[in-house]
C-alpha distance (Angstrom), angle and dihedral (degrees) to the residues before:
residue distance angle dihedral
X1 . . .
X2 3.61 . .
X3 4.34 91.2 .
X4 3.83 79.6 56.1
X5 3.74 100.8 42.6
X6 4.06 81.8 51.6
X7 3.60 91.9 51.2
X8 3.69 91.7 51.1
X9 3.79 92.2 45.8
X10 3.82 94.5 53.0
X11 4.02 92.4 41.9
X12 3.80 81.6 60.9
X13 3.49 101.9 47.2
X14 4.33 89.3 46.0
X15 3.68 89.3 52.2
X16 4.05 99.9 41.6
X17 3.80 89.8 83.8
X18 3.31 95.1 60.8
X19 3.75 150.5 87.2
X20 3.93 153.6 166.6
X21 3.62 125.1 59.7
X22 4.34 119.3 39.8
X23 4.14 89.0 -29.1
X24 4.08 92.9 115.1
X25 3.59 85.5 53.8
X26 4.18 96.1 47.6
X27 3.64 79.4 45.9
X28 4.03 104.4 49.6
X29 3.89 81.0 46.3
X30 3.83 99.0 64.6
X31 3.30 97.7 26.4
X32 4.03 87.3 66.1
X33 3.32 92.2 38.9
X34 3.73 93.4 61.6
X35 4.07 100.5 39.9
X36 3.74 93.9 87.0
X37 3.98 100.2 26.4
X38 3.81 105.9 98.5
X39 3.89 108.7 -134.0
X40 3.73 114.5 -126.8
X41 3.80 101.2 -134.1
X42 4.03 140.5 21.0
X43 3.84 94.8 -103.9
X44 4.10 84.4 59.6
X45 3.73 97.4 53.6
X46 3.57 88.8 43.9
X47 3.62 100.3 49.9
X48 3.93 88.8 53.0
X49 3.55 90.9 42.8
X50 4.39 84.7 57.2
X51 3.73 84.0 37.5
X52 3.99 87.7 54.7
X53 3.98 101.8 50.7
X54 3.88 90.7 42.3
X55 3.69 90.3 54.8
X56 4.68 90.7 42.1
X57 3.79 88.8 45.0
X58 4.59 86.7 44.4
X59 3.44 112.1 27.1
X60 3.36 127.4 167.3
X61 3.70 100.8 -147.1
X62 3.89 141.5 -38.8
X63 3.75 99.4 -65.7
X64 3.18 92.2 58.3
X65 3.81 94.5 39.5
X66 3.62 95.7 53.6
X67 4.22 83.2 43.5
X68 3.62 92.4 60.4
X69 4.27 101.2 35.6
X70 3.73 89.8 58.1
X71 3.83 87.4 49.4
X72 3.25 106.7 50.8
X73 4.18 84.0 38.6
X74 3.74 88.2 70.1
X75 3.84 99.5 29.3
X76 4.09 93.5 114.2
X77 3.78 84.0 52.0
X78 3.79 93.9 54.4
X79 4.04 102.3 110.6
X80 3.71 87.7 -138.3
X81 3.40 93.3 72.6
X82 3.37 98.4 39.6
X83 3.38 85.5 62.5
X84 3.87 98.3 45.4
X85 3.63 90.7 40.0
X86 3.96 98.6 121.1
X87 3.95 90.7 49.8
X88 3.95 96.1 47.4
X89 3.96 91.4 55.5
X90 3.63 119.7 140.5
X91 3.77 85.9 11.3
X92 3.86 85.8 118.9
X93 3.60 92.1 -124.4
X94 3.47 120.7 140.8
X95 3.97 119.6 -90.8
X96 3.83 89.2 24.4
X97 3.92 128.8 105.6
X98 3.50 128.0 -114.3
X99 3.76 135.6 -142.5
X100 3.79 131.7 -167.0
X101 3.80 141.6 125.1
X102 3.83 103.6 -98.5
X103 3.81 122.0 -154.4
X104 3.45 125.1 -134.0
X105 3.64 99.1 -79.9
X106 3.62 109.2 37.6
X107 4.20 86.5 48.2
X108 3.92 87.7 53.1
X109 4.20 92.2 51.3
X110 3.82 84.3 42.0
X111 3.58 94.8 47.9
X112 4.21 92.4 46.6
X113 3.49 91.3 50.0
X114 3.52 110.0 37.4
X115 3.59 112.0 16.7
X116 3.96 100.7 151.9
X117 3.91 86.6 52.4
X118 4.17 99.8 46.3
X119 3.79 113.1 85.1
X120 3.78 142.4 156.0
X121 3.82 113.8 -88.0
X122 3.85 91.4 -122.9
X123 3.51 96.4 -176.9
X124 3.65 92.2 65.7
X125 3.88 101.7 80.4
X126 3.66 95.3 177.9
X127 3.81 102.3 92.9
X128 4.14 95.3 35.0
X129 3.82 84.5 103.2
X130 3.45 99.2 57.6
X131 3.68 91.4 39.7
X132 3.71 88.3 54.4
X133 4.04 95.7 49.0
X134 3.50 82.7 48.2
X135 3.82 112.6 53.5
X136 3.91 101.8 60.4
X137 3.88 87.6 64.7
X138 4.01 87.2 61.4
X139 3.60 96.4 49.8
X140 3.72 139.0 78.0
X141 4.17 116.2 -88.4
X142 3.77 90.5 -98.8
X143 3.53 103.9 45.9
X144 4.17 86.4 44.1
X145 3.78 91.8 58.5
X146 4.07 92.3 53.7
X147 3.68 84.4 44.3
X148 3.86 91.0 58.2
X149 3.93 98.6 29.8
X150 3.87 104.4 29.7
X151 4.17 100.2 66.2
X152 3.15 104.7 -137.2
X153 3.35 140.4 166.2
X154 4.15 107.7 -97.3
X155 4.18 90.3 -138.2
X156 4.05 90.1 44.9
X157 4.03 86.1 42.5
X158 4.15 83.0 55.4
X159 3.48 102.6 47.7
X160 4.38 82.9 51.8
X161 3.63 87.5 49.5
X162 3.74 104.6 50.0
X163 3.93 130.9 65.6
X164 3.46 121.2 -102.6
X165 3.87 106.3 -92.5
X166 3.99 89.2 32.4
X167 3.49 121.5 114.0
X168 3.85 116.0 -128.1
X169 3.80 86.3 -125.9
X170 3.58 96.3 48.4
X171 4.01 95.9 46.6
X172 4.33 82.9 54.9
X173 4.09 83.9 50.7
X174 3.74 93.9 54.7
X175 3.79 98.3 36.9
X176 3.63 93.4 56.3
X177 3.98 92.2 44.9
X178 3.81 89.9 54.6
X179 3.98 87.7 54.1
X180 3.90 118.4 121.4
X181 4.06 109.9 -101.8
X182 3.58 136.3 54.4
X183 4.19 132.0 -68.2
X184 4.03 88.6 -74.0
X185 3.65 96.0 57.6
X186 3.83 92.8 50.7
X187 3.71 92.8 43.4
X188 4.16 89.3 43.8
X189 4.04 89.1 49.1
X190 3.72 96.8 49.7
X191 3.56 96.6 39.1
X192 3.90 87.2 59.8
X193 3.63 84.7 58.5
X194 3.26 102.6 62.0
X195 3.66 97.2 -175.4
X196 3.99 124.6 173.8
X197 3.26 113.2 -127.8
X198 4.50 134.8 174.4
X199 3.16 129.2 -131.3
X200 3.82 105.7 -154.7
X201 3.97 119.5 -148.6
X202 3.69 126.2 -94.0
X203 3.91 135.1 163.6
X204 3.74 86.1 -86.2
X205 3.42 112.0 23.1
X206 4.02 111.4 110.5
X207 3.38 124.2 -69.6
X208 3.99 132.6 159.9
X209 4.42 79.1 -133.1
X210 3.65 87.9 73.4
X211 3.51 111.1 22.8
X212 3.72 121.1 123.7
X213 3.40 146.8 104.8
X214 3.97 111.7 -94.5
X215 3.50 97.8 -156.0
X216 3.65 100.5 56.1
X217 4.11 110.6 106.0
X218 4.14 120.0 -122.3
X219 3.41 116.1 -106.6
X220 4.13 116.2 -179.6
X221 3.49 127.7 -135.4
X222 3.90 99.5 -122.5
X223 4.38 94.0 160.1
X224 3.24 134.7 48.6
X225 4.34 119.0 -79.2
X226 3.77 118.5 -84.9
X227 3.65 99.2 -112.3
X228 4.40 98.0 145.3
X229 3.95 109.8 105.5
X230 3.76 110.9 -98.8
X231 3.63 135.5 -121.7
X232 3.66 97.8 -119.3
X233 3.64 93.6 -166.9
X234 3.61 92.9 53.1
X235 3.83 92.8 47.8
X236 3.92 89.7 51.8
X237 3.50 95.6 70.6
X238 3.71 102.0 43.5
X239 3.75 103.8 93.5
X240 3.98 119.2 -141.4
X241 3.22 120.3 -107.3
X242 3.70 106.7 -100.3
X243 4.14 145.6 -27.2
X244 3.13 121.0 -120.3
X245 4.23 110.8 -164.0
X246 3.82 108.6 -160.8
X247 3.69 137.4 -145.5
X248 3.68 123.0 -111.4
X249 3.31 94.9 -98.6
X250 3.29 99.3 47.1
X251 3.75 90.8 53.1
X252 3.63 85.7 55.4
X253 3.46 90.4 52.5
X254 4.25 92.2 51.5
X255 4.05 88.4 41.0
X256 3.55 89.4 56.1
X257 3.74 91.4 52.2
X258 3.88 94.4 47.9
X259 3.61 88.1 52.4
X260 3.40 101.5 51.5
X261 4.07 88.1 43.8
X262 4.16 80.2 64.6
X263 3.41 90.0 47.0
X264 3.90 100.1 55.0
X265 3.85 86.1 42.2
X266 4.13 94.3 46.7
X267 3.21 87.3 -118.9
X268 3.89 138.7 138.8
X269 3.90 130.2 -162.5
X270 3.23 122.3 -179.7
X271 3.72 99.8 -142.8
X272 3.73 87.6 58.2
X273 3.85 98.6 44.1
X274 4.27 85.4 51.5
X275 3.69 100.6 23.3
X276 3.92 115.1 144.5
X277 3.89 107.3 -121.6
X278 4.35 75.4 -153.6
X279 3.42 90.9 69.9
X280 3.99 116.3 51.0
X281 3.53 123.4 109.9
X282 4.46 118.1 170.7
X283 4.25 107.5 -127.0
X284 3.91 93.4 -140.2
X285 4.28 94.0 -151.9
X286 4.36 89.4 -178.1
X287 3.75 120.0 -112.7
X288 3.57 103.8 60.2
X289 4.05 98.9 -55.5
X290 4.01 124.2 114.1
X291 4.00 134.5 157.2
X292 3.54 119.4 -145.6
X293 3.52 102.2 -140.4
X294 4.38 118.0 -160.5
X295 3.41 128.5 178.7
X296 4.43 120.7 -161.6
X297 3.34 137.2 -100.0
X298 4.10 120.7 -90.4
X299 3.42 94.9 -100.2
X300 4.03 100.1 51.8
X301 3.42 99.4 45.3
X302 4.12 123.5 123.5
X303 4.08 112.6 -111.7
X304 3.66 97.6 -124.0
X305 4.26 108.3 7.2
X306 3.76 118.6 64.2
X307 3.64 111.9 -134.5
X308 3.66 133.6 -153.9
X309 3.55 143.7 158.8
X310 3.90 136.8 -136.1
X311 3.46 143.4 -166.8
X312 4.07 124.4 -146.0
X313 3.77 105.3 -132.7
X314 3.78 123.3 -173.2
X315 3.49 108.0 -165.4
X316 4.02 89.2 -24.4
X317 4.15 87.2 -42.8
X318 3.56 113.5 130.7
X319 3.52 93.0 -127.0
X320 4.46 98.1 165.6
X321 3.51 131.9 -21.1
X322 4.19 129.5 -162.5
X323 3.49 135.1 157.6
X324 3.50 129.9 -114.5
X325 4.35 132.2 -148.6
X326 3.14 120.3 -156.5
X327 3.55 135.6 -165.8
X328 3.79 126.7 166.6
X329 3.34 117.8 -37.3
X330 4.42 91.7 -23.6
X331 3.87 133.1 78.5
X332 3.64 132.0 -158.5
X333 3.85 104.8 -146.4
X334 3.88 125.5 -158.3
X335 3.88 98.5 -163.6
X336 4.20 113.4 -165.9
X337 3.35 126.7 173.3
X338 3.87 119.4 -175.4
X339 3.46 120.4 -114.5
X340 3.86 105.2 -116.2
X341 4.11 78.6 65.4
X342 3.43 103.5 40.0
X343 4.12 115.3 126.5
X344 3.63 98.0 16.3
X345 3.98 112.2 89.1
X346 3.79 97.3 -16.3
X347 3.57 102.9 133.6
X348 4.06 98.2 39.9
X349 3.81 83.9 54.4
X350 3.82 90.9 50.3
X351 3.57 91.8 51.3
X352 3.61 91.4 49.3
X353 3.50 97.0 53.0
X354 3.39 92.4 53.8
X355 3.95 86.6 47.8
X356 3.93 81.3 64.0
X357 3.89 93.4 48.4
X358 3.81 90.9 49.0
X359 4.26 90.0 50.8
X360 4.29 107.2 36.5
X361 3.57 90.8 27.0
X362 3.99 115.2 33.2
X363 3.91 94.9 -131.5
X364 3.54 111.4 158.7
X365 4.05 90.8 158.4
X366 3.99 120.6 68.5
X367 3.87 125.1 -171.3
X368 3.90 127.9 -175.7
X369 3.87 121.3 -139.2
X370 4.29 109.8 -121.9
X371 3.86 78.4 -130.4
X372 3.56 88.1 60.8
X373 3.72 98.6 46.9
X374 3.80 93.2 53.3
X375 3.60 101.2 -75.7
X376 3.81 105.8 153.4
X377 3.90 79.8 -22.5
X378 3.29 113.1 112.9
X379 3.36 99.5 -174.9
X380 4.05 90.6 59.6
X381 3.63 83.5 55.2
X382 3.72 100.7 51.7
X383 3.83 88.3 45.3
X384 3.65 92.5 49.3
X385 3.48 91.7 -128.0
X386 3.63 96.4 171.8
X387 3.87 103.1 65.3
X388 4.24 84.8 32.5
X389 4.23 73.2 64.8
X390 3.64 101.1 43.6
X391 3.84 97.5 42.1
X392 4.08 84.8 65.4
X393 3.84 87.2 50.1
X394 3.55 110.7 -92.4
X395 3.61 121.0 131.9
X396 3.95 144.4 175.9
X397 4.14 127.2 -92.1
X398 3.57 101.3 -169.6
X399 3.99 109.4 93.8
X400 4.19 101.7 -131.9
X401 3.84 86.1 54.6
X402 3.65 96.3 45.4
X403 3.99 87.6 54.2
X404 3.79 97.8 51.6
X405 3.99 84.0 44.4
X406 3.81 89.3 51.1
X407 4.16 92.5 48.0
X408 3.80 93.5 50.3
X409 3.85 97.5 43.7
X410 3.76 77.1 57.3
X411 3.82 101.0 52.0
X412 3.52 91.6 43.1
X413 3.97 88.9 51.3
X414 4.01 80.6 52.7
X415 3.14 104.8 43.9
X416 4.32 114.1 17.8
X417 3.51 102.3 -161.6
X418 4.28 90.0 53.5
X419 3.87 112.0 122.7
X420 3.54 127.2 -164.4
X421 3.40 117.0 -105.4
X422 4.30 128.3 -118.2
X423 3.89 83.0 -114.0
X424 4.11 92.6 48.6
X425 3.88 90.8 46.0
X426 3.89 96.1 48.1
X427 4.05 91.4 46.3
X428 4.14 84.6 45.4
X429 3.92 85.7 50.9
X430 3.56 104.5 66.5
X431 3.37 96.1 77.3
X432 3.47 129.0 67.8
X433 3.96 122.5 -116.8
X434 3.72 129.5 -140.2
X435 3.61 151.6 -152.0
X436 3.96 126.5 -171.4
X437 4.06 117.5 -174.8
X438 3.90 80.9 -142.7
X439 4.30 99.6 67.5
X440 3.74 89.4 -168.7
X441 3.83 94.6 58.4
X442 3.89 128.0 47.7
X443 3.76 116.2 -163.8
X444 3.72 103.0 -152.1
X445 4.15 119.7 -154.0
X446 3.46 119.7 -53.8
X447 3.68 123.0 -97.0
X448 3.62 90.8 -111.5
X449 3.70 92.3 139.6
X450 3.76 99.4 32.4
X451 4.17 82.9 62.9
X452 3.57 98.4 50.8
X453 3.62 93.0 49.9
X454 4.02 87.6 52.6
X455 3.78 85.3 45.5
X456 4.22 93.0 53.5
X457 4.04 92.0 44.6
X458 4.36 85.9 57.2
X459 3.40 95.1 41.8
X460 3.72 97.9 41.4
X461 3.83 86.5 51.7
X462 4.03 93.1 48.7
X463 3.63 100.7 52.6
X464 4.20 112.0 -13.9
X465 3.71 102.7 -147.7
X466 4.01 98.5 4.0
X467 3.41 92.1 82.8
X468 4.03 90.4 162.7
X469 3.55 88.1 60.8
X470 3.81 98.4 52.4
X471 3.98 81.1 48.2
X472 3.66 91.9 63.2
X473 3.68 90.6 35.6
X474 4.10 82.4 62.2
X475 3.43 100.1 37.5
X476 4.02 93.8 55.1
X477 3.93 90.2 45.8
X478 4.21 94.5 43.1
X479 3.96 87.2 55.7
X480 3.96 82.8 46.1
X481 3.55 88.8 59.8
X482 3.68 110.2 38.1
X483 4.39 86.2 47.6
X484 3.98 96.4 -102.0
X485 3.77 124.4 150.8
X486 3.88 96.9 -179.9
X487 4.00 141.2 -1.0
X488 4.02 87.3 -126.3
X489 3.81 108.5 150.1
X490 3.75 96.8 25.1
X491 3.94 109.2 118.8
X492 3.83 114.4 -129.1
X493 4.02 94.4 -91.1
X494 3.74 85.9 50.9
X495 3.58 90.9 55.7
X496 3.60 96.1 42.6
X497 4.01 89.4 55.8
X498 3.75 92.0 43.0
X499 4.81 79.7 59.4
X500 3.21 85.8 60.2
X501 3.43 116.8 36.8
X502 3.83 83.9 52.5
X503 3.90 97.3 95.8
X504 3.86 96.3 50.2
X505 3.60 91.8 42.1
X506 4.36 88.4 54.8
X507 3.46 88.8 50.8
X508 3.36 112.0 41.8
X509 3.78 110.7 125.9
X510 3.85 123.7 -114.3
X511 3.89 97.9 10.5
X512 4.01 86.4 152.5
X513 3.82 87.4 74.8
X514 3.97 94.8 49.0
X515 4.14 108.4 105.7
X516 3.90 114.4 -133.7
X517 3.69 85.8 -101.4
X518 3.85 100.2 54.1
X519 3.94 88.8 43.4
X520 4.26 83.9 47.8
X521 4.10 87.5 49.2
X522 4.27 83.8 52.1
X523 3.19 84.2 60.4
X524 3.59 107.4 60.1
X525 3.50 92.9 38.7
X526 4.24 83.2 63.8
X527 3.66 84.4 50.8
X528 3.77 105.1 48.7
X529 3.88 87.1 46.5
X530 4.10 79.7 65.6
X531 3.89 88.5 33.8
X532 3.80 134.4 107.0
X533 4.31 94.6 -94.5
X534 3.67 119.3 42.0
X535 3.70 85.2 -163.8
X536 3.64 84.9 69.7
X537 3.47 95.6 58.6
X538 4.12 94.8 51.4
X539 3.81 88.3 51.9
X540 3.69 91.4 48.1
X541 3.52 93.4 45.7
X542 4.02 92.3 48.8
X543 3.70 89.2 52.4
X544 3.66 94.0 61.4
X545 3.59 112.2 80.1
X546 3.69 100.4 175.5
X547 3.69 92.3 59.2
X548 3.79 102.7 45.9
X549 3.79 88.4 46.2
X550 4.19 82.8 44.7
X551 3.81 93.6 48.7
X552 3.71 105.2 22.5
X553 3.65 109.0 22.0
X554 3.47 94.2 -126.0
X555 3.87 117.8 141.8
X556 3.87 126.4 -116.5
């Protein structure tokens, strides 16, 4: 039984991948033989579970749909995995437990959402120190000095602390957020932590089973995958198909979703954990294929770069995610896709999100993190991630990388079957890679820290260590020079962005040459960066020439 049960299993998973011709039907057939067989080990139900999500996020019509749904519906019921419960933990599966060391924000939402189910990991030891040195400076006076004096066990000092009904991880959560100080301070204190905690499973409580986004409409895979390399010029100037700009709520809704995707992978992004539900709009691509696209919340957001993230959905499967910073006319891309859809249409979906980049954004220049490439990654390197990179037609500026690129190119011209080695790939990967839309020009990296350090040596000369003071001191001579007698009828976040975009805007060079109406147009790009759509700032900011070729040297 179990040989055959195997048999079935991998029939399934050979056949998954593909389509035309009497597939949905080989399909449908193993797929209900297998509902009701229980699977003798953990790797079995989780290889059906993988099989199951390719199949919901590519199916190959409504049979098989419907098949799948009502599978993975019941999947925590399955008495397979009841049994194998233990083993398939932190597989993000539904009805199985999750560890990770949340920051600050995604412990908060977890906390506020599922506070009976969000506890400290109390196996893990490691942190109880810090957790201890910690908790008598969230307490009252009394309760600090038995803390400090009474020896007691930090876990046995939590379940004294905390009401009955409150979880020990959840009475930490709201301690900290009723500290004195702003967001950062919280975030900075609990960060420092670096507790482990579990999230324990519930009917609603994240799971890869059950995440997707219920709005998105079914398209069937009729045709065989895209799996041929891409032209990524080509694919850069065909537009998607439509935007789709969502309500508040709604982006709450997708936010929530893109969370709890990090969550079942234990993983944290920060545009996720502060993503404005203001500012989410769904790329419809056709065929099945969207990207969730959120900007962050006033307060989060980078000085110069606009930063968003985005989710890969497949017929409303999360199917990757990333995040993207852009700045001027260039992105940096983080491009993930999850495992249980790895080496099916990986590149075509690359190309496409780029595709978006090139038409809501204006990015005609692409750059590729070392991390992402493999640097102290070693999942880039065992993917080869590199030459996946440079097949599509990105390749390295820096000279050392170009030379190691140059000497395998020519063993691999020598000898065909040659294969770059984990050493070769991880010197290759600490350098970034790049793509321009214009082959005769490369744009390089932004200045990013090049400004800053101009920014430090004016301030620092200003006021030294009274660096509030040299704000003001820019912020009175920036309104000076752009003709502004007051700040009235900017909102708070406005105001905020206006602080500190003051020092660039002092020392931008050749400001005597700006007309009243390019120095007005600075303006509102300060403002939007403070304004209800980051997105509005990065097309503002790409629409001034003067100032990018001001502030990043880049030409019009």
């Amino acid at each position: 039984m179990a040989i055959a049960l195997s048999k079935t299993l991998t029939s399934l998973e050979q056949a998954k991948g593909n389509y035309g011709e009497g597939y949905a039907e080989t399909k449908l057939a193993l797929l209900i033989r297998l509902e009701h067989r229980r699977l003798p080990t953990a790797r079995g139900v989780m290889r059906l579970h993988e099989a199951l999500c390719f199949l919901r996020a590519y199916p190959d019509d409504a049979r098989v749909l419907a098949q799948v749904e009502r599978m993975l519906e019941n999947f925590q019921r399955r008495p397979d995995l009841r049994r194998h419960r233990a083993a398939l933990a932190d597989s993000g599966i539904a009805g199985t437990v999750i560890h990770y060391r949340f920051f600050w924000s995604t412990a908060h939402w977890l906390a506020r959402r599922w506070p009976q189910r969000f506890q400290f990991d109390r196996s893990d030891i490691e942190p109880s120190e810090r957790v201890r040195v910690a908790l008598p400076l969230l307490v009252t006076p009394a309760e600090s000095a038995w803390l400090k004096q009474g020896h007691v066990h930090v876990f046995e000092a939590l379940d004294r602390l905390r009401a009955q009904g409150e979880t020990d991880a959840v009475f930490l959560v709201r301690r900290v957020e009723a500290m004195p100080g702003d967001f950062a301070t919280r975030e900075a204190f609990w960060d420092a932590i670096d507790a482990s905690f579990v999230l324990k499973p519930g009917s609603d409580t994240p799971s890869r089973t059950h995440a997707r986004h219920a709005g998105a409409t079914i398209s069937f895979q009729r045709r065989p995958l895209r799996r041929t390399r891409p032209d990524l010029r080509e694919q850069m100037a065909l537009a998607p198909r439509a935007v789709h700009e969502l309500s508040a709520r709604e982006g709450s809704q997708l936010l929530d979703l893109a969370r709890g995707v990090m969550v079942t992978g234990s993983r944290d992004l920060d545009a996720f954990a502060y993503g404005d539900p203001r500012d989410v709009r769904i790329v419809d691509d056709g065929d099945g294929l969207a990207f969730m696209v959120n900007g962050v919340v006033p307060g989060r957001r980078a000085l110069i770069a606009g930063t968003c993230g985005y989710l890969t959905l497949r017929n409303g499967i999360p199917i990757g995610y990333g995040d993207l910073i852009l700045v001027g006319r260039s992105a940096a891309v983080a491009f993930n896709a999850f495992e249980t859809f790895r080496g099916g249409e990986a590149a075509w979906i690359f190309a496409r999100l780029l595709a978006m980049l090139a038409h809501q954004f204006g990015t005609r220049s692409i750059s590729l993190d070392p991390y992402q490439l493999g640097y102290r990654n070693e999942d880039g390197i065992a993917s080869g991630a590199w030459w996946f990179y440079f097949k599509l037609g990105f390749r390295p500026q820096a000279p050392e990388a170009r030379r190691i690129m140059r000497e395998e190119l020519a063993r691999m011209k020598a000898s065909p079957d040659h294969r770059s080695d984990r050493g070769t790939l991880r010197k290759l990967a600490a350098w970034h890679l790049f793509f321009d839309l214009d082959a005769s020009h490369s744009a390089g990296l932004p200045p990013i820290a090049e400004i800053g350090a101009r920014v430090a040596r004016d301030l620092a000369r200003r006021a030294g260590a009274n660096r509030e003071r040299a704000l003001k001191e820019c912020s009175s001579e920036a309104m000076h020079l752009f003709g502004l007698r007051s700040l009235h009828g900017f909102t708070p976040d406005e105001r905020l962005a206006w602080m500190r975009w003051s020092p660039l805007m002092v020392t931008l060079q050749g400001l005597q040459r700006w007309s009243a109406a390019e120095k007005r147009a600075l303006v509102r790009v300060v403002r939007t960066k403070g304004g209800r759509r980051e997105s509005d700032f990065v097309a503002l900011f790409a629409a001034h020439p003067k100032l990018r070729r001001a502030l990043l040297g880049e030409r019009g």
